[in-house]
C-alpha positions as CSV (number, residue, x, y, z in Angstrom):
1,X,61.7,-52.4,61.4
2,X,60.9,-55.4,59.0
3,X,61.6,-55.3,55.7
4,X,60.7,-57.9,52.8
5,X,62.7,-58.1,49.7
6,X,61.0,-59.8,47.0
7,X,64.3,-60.3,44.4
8,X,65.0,-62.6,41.3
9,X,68.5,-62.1,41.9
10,X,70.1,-63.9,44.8
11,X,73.8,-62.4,45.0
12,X,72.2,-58.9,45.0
13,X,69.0,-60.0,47.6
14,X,71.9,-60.6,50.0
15,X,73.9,-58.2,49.6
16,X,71.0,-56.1,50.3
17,X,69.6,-58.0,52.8
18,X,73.3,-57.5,54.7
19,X,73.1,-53.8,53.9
20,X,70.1,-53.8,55.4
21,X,70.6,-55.3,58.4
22,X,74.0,-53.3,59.3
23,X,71.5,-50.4,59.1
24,X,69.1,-52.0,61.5
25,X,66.8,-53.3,59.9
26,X,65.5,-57.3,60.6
27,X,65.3,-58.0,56.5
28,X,63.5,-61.1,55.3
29,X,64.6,-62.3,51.2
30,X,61.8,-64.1,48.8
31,X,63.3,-64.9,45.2
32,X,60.3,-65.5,43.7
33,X,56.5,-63.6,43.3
34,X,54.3,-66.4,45.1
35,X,57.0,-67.0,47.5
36,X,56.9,-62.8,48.2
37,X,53.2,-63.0,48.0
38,X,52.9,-65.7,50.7
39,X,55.0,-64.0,53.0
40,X,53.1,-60.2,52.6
41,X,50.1,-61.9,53.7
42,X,51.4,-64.4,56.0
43,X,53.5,-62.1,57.9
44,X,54.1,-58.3,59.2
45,X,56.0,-56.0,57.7
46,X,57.1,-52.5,58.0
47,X,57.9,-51.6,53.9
48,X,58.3,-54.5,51.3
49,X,61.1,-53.4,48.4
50,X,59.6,-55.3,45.7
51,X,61.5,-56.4,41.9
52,X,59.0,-56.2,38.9
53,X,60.8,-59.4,36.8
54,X,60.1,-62.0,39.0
55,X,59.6,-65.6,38.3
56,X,56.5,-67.3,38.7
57,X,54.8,-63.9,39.2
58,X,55.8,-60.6,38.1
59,X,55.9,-57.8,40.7
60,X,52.9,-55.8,38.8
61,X,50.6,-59.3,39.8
62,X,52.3,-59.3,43.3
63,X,51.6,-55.9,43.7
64,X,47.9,-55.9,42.6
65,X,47.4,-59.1,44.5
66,X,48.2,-57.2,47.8
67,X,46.4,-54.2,47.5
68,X,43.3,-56.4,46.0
69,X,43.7,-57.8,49.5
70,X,43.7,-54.8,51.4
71,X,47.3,-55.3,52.5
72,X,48.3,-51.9,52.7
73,X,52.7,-52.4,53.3
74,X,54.2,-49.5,52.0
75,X,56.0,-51.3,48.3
76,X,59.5,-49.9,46.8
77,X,59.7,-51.2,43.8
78,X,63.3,-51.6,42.6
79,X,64.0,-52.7,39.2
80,X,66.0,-52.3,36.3
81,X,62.8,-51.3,34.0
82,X,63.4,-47.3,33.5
83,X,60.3,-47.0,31.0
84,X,58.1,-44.0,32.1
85,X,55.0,-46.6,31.6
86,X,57.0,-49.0,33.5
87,X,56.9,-46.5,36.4
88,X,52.8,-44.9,35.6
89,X,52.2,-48.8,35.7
90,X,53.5,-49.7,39.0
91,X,51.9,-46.7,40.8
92,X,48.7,-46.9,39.4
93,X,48.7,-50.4,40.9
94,X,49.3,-49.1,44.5
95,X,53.5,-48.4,44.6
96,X,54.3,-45.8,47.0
97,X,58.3,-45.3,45.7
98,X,59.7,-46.1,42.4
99,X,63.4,-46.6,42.1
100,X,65.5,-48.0,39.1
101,X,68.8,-50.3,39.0
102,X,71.5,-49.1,39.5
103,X,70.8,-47.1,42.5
104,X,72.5,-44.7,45.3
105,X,72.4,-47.5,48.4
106,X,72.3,-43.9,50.8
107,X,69.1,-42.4,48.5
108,X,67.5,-46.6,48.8
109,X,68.1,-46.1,52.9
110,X,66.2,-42.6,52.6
111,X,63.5,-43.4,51.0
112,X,62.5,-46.3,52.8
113,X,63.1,-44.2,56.1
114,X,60.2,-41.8,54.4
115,X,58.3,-44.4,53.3
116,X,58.7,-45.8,58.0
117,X,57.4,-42.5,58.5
118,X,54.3,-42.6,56.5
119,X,53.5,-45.3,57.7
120,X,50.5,-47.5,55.6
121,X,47.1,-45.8,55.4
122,X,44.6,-47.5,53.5
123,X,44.7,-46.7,50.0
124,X,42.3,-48.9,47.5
125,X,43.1,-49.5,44.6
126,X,39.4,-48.4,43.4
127,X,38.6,-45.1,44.3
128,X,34.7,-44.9,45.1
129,X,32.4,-42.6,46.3
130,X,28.8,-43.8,46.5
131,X,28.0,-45.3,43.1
132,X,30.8,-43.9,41.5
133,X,34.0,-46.2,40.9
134,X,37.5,-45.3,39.5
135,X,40.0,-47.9,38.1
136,X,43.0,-45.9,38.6
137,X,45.1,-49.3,36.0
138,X,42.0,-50.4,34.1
139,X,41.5,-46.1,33.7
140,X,37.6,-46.8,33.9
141,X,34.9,-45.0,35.4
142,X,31.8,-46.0,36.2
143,X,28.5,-44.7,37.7
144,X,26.3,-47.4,38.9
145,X,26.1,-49.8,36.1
146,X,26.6,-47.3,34.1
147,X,30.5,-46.6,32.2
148,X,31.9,-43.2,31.7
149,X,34.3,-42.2,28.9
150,X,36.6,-39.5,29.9
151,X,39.5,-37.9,28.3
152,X,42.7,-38.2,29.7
153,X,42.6,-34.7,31.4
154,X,39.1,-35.6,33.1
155,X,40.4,-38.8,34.6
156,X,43.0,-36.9,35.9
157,X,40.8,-34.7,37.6
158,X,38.3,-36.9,38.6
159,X,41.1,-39.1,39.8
160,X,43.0,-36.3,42.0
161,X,39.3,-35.0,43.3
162,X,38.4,-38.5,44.6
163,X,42.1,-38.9,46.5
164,X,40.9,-35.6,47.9
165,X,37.4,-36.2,48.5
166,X,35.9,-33.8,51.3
167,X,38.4,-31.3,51.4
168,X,37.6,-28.0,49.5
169,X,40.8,-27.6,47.2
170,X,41.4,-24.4,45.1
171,X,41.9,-23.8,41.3
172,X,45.4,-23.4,41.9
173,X,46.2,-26.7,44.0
174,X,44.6,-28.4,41.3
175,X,45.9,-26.7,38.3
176,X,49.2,-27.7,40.4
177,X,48.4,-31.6,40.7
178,X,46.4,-32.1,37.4
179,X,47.8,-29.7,34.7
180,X,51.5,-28.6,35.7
181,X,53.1,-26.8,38.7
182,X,54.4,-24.2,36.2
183,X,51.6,-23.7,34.2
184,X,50.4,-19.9,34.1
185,X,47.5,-20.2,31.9
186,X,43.8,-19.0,32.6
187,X,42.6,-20.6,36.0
188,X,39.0,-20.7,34.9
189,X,40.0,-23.5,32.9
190,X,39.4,-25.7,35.6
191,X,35.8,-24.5,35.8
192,X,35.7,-25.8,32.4
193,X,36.7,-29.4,33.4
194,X,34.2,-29.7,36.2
195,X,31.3,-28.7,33.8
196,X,32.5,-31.4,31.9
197,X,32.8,-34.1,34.4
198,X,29.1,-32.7,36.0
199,X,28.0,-33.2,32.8
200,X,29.0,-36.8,32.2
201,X,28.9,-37.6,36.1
202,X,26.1,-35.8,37.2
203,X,25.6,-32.0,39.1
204,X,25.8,-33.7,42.5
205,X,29.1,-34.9,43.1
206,X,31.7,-31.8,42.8
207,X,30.5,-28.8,45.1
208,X,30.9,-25.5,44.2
209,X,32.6,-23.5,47.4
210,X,32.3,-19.6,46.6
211,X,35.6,-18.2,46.9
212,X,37.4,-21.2,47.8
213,X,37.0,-23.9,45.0
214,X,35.8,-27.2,44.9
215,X,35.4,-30.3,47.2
216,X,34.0,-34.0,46.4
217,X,31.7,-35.0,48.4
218,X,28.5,-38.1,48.3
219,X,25.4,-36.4,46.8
């Protein structure tokens, strides 16, 4: 399996390209963001482990760059930036793991393994579904021409609908992935939020399935 590690740091980029390849793995080293950049696109591989603070090009640009190219290689990013926005940031540009210096080298081997398995299905970095676009970083909506202010709660849901679009998804999965796994508050509350996003969105997007729940779908 090929891995590409995009790191500022050279002493550490080999010691974790050696680490990698007593594992197995056939490990390739940029120290720089174009020089990573030009290699994702130039060449195949299997995950990319990617630094944020990277000269010439920070890992957020590097990041963007490849999914604004549809280049779908599963990205750890490893860093030494612990900030929760740090983290919201680097996922809402199309990161698939998030791990933060220093690090268990046995959890780092793991998670890449999981990220093998999962492979790289196409994930855009705008959701859309006819003329409705989501900017999961800029955090806009649009409708045709048209822009859509949402609260934070109704991008959440709108955002977590869309990733699901066509499957029919109960109140409690997404009370679950948009409010809190814990929460034990009134379900109907998410029939709240979808008259709220039919009413900004339009009545033809989000389906009402009797008995089941919801599901996305084009009008």
């Amino acid at each position: 399996m090929r891995v590409l590690v995009v790191e500022d740091e050279r002493a550490f980029a080999e010691t974790l390209r050696k680490g990698l390849t007593a594992e197995g793995f056939s490990a390739e080293v940029a120290h720089s963001g174009p020089d990573g950049l030009w290699l994702a696109r130039e060449q195949r591989f299997d995950v990319i482990v990617l630094d944020l603070m990277l000269p010439g090009m920070s890992g957020y640009e590097v990041l963007k760059r490849l999914r604004q190219n549809e280049i779908w290689t599963p990205v750890l990013v490893l860093t030494a930036k612990d900030g929760e926005y740090d983290e919201a940031d680097a996922f809402d540009l199309g990161a698939d793991d998030y791990l933060t210096k220093p690090f268990s080298y046995v959890v780092l081997l793991a998670r890449l393994r999981a990220l093998l398995r999962r492979g790289a299905p196409e994930r855009p970095a705008v959701l859309t579904l006819g003329d409705l676009r989501l900017d999961p970083a800029a955090r806009t909506v649009h409708r045709g021409e048209r822009e859509v202010e949402l609260t934070a709660r109704e991008f959440g849901l709108l955002e977590f609908l869309l990733r699901r679009r066509g499957e029919a998804l109960s109140k409690r999965e997404i009370l679950t992935h948009v409010w809190d796994a814990h929460y034990d508050g009134d379900e109907n509350i998410v029939e709240v939020y979808i008259g709220y996003l039919r009413r900004k969105l339009g009545p033809d997007l989000i389906h009402t399935l009797r008995g089941v729940g919801y599901r996305m779908s084009a009008p």
